[in-house]
N, C-alpha and C positions, 0 to 999 in steps of 0.2 A: 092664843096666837093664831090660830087654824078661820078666826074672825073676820079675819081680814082679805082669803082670800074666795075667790068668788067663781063659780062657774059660768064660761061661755061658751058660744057658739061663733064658728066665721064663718063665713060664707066666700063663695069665688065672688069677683068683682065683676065677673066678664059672664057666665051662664047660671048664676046666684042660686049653686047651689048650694047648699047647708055639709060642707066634709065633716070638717073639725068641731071638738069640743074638748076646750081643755079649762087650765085654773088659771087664773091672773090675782096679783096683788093690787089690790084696790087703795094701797094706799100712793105703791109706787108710780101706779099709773090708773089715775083717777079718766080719762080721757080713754076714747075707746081706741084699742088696738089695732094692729096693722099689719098682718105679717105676706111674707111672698113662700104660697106653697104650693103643692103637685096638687093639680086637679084630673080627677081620675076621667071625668066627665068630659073636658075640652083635649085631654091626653098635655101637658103643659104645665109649667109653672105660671102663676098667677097671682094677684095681690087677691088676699084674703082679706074682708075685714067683720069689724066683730057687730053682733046683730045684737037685739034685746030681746 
């Protein structure tokens, strides 16, 4: 079951830095993620999205 899910990285959208790194279900969501979080770098919340 554990097959399926996959480690990424997001990145800020705005000073592209690399914060996060968490699991995604690659079946769920075959297309890459998108999330809005705190970026330590710009002080701010921000769209995150996922890198390769």
């Amino acid at each position: 079951m554990a097959a399926n899910r996959v480690k990424v990285t997001i990145e800020c959208a705005d000073c592209k830095s690399r914060n996060y790194q968490l699991t995604k279900n690659r079946q769920k969501h075959p297309e890459r993620v998108e999330y809005k979080k705190y970026c330590r770098r710009c002080s701010k919340h921000t769209q995150h999205k996922e890198t390769k």
